[in-house]
C-alpha positions as CSV (number, residue, x, y, z in Angstrom):
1,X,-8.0,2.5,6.1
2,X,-5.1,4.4,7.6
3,X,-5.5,3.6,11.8
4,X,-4.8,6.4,13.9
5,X,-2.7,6.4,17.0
6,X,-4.9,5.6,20.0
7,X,-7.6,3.1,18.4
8,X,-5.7,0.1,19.3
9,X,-4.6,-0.9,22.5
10,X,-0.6,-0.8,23.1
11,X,-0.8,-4.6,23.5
12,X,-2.3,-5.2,19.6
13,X,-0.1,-2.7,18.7
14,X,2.9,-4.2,20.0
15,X,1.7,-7.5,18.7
16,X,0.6,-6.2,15.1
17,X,4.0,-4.6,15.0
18,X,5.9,-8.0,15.7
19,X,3.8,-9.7,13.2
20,X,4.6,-7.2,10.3
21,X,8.0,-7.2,11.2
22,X,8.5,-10.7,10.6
23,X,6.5,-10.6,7.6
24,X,8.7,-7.7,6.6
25,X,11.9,-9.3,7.3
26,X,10.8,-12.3,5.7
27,X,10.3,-10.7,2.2
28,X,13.8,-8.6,2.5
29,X,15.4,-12.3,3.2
30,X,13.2,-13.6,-0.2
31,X,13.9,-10.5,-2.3
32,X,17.9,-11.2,-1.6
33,X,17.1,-14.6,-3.3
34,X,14.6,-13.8,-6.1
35,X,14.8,-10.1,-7.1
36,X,16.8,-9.4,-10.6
37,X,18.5,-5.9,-10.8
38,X,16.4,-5.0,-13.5
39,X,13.2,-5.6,-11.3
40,X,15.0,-3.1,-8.7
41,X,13.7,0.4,-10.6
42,X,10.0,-1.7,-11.2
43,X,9.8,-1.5,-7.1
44,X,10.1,2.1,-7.0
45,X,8.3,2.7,-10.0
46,X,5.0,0.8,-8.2
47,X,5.7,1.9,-4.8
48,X,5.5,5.6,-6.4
49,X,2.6,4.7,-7.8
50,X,0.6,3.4,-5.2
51,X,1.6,6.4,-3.2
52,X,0.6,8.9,-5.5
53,X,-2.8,6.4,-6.1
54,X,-3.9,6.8,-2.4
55,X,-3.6,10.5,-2.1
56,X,-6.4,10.5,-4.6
57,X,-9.8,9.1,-2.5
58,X,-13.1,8.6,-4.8
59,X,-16.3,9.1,-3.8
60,X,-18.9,6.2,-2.9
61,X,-22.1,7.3,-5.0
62,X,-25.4,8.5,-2.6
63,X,-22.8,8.2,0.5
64,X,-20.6,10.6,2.8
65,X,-17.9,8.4,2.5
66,X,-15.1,8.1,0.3
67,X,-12.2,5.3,-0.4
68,X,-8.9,5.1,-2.0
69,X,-6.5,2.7,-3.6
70,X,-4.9,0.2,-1.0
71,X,-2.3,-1.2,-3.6
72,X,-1.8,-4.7,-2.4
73,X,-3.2,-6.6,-5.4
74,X,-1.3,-4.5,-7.8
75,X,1.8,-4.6,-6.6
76,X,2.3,-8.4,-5.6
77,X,0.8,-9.1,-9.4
78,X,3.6,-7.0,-11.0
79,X,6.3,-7.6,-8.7
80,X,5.5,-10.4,-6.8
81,X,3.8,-10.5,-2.7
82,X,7.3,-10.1,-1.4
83,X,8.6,-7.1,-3.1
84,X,4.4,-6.3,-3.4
85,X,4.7,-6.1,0.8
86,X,8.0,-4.1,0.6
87,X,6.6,-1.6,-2.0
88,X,3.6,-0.8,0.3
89,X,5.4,-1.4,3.6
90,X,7.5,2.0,2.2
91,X,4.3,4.3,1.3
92,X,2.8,3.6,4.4
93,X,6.1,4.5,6.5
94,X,6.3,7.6,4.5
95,X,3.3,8.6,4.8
96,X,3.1,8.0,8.9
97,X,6.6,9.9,9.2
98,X,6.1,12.7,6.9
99,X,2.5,13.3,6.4
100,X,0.6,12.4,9.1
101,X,-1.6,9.8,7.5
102,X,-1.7,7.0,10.3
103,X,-0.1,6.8,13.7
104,X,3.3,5.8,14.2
105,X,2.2,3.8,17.5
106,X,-0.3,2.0,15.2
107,X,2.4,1.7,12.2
108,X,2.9,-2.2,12.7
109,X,-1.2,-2.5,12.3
110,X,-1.4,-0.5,9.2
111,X,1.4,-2.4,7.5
112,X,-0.5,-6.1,8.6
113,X,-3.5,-5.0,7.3
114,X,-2.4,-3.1,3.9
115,X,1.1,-4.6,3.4
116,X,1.1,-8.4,4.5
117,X,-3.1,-8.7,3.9
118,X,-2.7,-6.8,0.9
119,X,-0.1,-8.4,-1.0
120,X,0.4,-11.5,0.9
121,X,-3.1,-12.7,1.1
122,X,-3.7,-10.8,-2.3
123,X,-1.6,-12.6,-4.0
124,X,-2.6,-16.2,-2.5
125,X,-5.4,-15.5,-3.5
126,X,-5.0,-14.1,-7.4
127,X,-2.4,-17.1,-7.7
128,X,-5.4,-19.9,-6.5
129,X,-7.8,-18.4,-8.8
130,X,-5.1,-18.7,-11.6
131,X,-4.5,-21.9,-10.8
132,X,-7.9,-23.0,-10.8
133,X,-8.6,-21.3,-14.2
134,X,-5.1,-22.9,-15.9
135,X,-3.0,-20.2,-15.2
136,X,-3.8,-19.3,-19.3
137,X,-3.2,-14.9,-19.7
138,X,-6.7,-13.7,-19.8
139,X,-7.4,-14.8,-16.6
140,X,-4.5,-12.7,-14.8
141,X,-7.4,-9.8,-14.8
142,X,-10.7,-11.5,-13.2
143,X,-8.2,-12.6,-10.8
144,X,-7.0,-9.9,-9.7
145,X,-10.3,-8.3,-9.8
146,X,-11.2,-11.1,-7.1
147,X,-8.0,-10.6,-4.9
148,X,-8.5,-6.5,-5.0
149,X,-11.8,-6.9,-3.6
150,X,-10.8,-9.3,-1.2
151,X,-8.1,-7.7,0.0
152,X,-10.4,-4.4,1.0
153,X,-12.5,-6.9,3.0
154,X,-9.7,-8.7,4.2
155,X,-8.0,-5.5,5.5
156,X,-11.5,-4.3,7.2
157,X,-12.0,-7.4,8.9
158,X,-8.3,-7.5,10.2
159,X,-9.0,-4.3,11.6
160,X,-11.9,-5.1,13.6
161,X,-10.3,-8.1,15.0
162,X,-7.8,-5.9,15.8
163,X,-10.0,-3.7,17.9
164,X,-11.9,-6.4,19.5
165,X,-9.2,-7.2,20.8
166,X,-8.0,-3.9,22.3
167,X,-8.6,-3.2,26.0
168,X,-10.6,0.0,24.8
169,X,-13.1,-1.9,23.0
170,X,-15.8,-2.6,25.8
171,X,-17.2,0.6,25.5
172,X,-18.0,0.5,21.8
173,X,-20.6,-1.6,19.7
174,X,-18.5,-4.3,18.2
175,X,-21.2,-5.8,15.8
176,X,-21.8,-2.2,14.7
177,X,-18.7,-1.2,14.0
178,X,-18.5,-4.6,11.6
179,X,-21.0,-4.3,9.9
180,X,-20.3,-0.6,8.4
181,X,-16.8,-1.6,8.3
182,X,-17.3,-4.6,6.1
183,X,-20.2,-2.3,4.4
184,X,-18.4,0.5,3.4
185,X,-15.0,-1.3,2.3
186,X,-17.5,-3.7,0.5
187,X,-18.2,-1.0,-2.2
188,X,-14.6,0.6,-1.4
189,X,-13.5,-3.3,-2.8
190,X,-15.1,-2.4,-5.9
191,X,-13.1,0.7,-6.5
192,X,-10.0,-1.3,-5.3
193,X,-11.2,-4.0,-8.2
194,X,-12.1,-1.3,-11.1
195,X,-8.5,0.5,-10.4
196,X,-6.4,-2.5,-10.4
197,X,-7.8,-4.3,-13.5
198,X,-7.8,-1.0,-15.2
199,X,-3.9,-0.3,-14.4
200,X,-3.6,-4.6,-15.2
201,X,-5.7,-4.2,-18.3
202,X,-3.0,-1.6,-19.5
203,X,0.0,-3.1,-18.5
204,X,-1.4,-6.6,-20.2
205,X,-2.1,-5.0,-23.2
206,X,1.4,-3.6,-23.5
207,X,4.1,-5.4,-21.7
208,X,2.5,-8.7,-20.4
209,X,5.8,-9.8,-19.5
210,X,5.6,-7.9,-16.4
211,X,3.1,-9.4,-15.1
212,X,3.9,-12.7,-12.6
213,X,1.9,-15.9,-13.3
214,X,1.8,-18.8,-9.9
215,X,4.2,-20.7,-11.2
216,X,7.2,-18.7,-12.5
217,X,8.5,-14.9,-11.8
218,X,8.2,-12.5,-14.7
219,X,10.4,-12.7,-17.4
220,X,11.3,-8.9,-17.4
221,X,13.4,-7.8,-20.1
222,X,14.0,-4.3,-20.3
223,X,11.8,-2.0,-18.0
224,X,13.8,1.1,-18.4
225,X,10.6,2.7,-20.6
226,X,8.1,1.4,-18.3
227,X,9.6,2.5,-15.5
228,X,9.8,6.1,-16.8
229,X,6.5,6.0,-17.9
230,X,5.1,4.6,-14.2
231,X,6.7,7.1,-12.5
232,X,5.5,9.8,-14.7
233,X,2.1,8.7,-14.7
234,X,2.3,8.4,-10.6
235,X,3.8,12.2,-10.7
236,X,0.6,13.4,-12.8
237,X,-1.7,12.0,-10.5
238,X,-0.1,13.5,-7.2
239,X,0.1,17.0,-9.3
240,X,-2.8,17.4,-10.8
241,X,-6.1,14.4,-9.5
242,X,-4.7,14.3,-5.7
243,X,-5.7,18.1,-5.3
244,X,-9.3,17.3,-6.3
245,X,-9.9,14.0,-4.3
246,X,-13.1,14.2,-2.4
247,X,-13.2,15.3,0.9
248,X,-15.5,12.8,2.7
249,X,-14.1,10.7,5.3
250,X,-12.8,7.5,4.1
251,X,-14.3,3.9,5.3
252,X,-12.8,3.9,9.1
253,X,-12.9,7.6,9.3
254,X,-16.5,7.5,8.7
255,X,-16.9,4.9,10.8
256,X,-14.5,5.8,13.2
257,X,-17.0,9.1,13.6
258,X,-20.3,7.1,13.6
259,X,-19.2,4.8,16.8
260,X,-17.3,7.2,18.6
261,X,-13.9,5.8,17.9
262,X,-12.5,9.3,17.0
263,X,-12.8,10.0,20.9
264,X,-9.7,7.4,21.2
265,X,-7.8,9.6,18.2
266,X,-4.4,10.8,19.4
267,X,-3.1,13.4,16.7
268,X,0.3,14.5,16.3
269,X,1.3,18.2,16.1
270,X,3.9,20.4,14.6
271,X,4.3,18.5,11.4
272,X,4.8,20.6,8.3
273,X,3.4,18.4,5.8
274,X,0.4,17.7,8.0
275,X,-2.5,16.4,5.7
276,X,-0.2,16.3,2.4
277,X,0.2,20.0,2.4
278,X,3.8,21.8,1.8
279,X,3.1,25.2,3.7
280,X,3.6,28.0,1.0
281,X,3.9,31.7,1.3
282,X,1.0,34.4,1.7
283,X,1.0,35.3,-1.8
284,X,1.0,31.9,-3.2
285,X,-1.1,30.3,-0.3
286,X,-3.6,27.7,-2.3
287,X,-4.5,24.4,-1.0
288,X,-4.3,22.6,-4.8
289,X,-0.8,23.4,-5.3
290,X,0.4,23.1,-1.3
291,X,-1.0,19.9,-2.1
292,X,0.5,19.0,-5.6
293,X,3.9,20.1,-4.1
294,X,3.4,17.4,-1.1
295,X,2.4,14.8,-3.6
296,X,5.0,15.5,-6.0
297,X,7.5,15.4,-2.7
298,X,6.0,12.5,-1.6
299,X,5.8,10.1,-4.6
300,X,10.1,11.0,-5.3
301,X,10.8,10.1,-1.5
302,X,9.3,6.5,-2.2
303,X,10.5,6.0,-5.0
304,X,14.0,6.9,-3.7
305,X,13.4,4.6,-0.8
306,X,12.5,1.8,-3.0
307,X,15.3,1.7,-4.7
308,X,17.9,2.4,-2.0
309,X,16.0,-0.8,-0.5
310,X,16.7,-2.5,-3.6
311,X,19.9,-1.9,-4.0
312,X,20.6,-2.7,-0.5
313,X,19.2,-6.2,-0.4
314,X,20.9,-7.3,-3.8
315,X,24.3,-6.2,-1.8
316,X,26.1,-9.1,-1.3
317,X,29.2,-9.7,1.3
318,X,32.4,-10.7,-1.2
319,X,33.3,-14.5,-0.8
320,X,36.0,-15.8,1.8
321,X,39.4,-16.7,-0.1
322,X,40.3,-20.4,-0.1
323,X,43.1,-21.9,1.1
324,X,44.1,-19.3,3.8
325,X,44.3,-16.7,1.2
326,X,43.6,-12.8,2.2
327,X,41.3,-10.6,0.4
328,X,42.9,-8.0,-1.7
C-alpha cells in the first residue's frame, strides 16, 4: 500500500501532505491532553510492532499478489486513534527515510491513507460498532474485525481517488485500476482482520485493561511487562518471519504493474538500506540475515522515536509566578 514517488501528481501530493499534517498536528495537540506517562512506552511498544508486522507480507492463496499488516485498527484500539495515527505516522516516516519503502514526495499520501484512514476512520468505526452492540467486552473483537477490514478498503479507495485526481491519470484506465485495487485489498482486508483479532484476542485474554472502549480511555495500570514482551515479540518477527515473507508484489504493486502505473515510478538511489537490507560483508553476504539486521534496526529506531515523541509532548512549559514574582 506503500505509494511511490511519481504516482501522484505534485498538486495531490501537496494537498495530501497538508491534510495529514493537520491531522498529525491535531493528535500531538490531543496526546498533550490525554496521554498518561505510563501509556508513553505502550506507543513505542505498538509502533515497533506494527513496523516489524509490515516487513512481513503474506501471500493471497491462487494469486501473485501478496499483502501485509497496515496497523491502523490495532493501534487506535490499544492506544487510542490519536496516538493510533502518531504510532503509524512514525513507521511510515522511517520506513520512507531509511528504507525506501514509499516516496518521500508522496509521504503526506501514505500517512492519509494508512495513518489518519487507518486509525482515525478505524477507530470511528470500531467505536460505532461498539456502541451499537453496548459497548459489553466481547464485542471489542468483531469490531475490530470490521474496522481492520474497512480500513484496507478504505485506504485502497483513498488511493484511487487520489489518482483520479492527479494530472497523470488521463492516460490510465480509472475503472480498472478500482476494481483490482478494491479486489485485491478486499482479501488483503481479511488478513488485516485475521491479524488484528488475533493480536486483540491475546491482549483480551491477558490484559483487557489495555484495550480502549468508546466511552473512556484505558485504565492502564502497569505496562512495564507488556511492554517488554511487545517489543520482544516485534524483534522476533523482524529477525526471524520478515526474512521469509513472500516475495509477490503487494496490492498496488501488482496493480501498479498490471495498468502501467510503475511507468510513473521515480526510485531513489544510493540508499544503504534499500529494500530492508543492511549491506554485509562478502563472507557473510545472505539476504535472511541482511534482512533480520534491517528489521531488527528498524523496529529499535521506531520505537526510540515513539518515545522521544512521547516524552516530548507530555513536556510541559513551567507556570508563570504570580504577583510579579521571578522564576527561580
Amino acid at each position: 500500500m506503500h505509494i511511490r514517488d511519481g504516482i501522484l501528481s505534485p498538486e495531490v501530493c501537496a494537498a495530501a501532505s497538508l491534510l495529514s499534517l493537520g491531522a498529525v498536528g491535531y493528535s500531538l495537540r490531543q496526546l498533550r491532553v490525554d496521554l498518561e506517562d505510563r501509556a508513553v512506552p505502550l506507543t513505542g511498544m505498538l509502533a515497533a510492532v506494527v513496523f516489524a508486522g509490515q516487513m512481513v507480507n503474506f501471500p493471497l492463496i491462487g494469486l501473485p499478489v501478496s499483502g501485509h499488516l497496515l496497523g491502523g485498527v490495532l493501534a487506535a484500539v490499544i492506544l487510542g486513534p490519536w496516538a493510533g495515527c502518531l504510532a503509524i505516522t512514525l513507521v511510515l516516516l522511517v520506513q520512507a527515510v531509511l528504507f525506501n519503502d514509499g516516496g518521500l514526495m508522496s509521504l503526506g499520501a501514505n500517512i492519509l491513507n494508512m495513518a489518519v484512514v487507518g486509525a482515525w476512520g478505524g477507530y470511528a468505526v470500531y467505536a460505532l460498532i461498539r456502541r451499537c452492540l453496548g459497548n459489553a467486552p466481547f464485542t471489542a473483537i468483531p469490531a475490530a474485525i470490521a474496522a481492520a477490514w474497512l480500513s484496507v478498503l478504505s485506504a485502497a479507495a483513498v488511493f484511487c481517488l487520489e489518482f483520479a485526481c492527479s494530472s497523470n491519470s488521463k492516460d490510465f484506465s480509472l475503472s480498472g485500476i478500482f476494481t483490482l485495487m478494491v479486489l485485491y485489498h478486499a482479501l488483503i482486508g481479511i488478513g488485516e482482520a485475521f491479524i488484528t483479532g488475533s493480536v486483540l484476542g491475546f491482549v483480551l485474554a491477558r490484559r483487557p485493561d489495555l484495550i480502549t472502549t468508546p466511552t473512556s480511555k484505558s485504565a492502564t495500570t502497569s505496562v512495564g511487562q507488556a511492554v517488554v514482551a511487545g517489543l520482544v515479540a516485534a524483534l522476533a518477527v523482524a529477525a526471524f518471519l520478515a526474512p521469509f515473507k513472500s516475495e509477490e508484489p503487494d496490492g498496488l504493486d501488482k496493480v501498479a504493474q498490471m495498468k502501467g502505473l510503475d511507468v510513473l515510478q521515480v526510485e531513489r538511489d544510493g540508499l544503504i538500506l534499500n529494500d530492508y537490507e543492511v549491506p554485509l560483508p562478502a563472507p557473510l553476504e545472505w539476504s535472511a540475515a541482511a534482512t533480520s539486521l534491517a528489521g531488527i534496526l528498524g523496529t529499535c529506531v521506531v520505537f526510540a522515536m515513539a518515545i522521544a515523541l512521547g516524552k516530548a509532548a507530555r513536556w510541559k512549559l513551567p507556570e508563570p509566578v504570580a504577583d510579579g514574582g521571578h522564576a527561580a
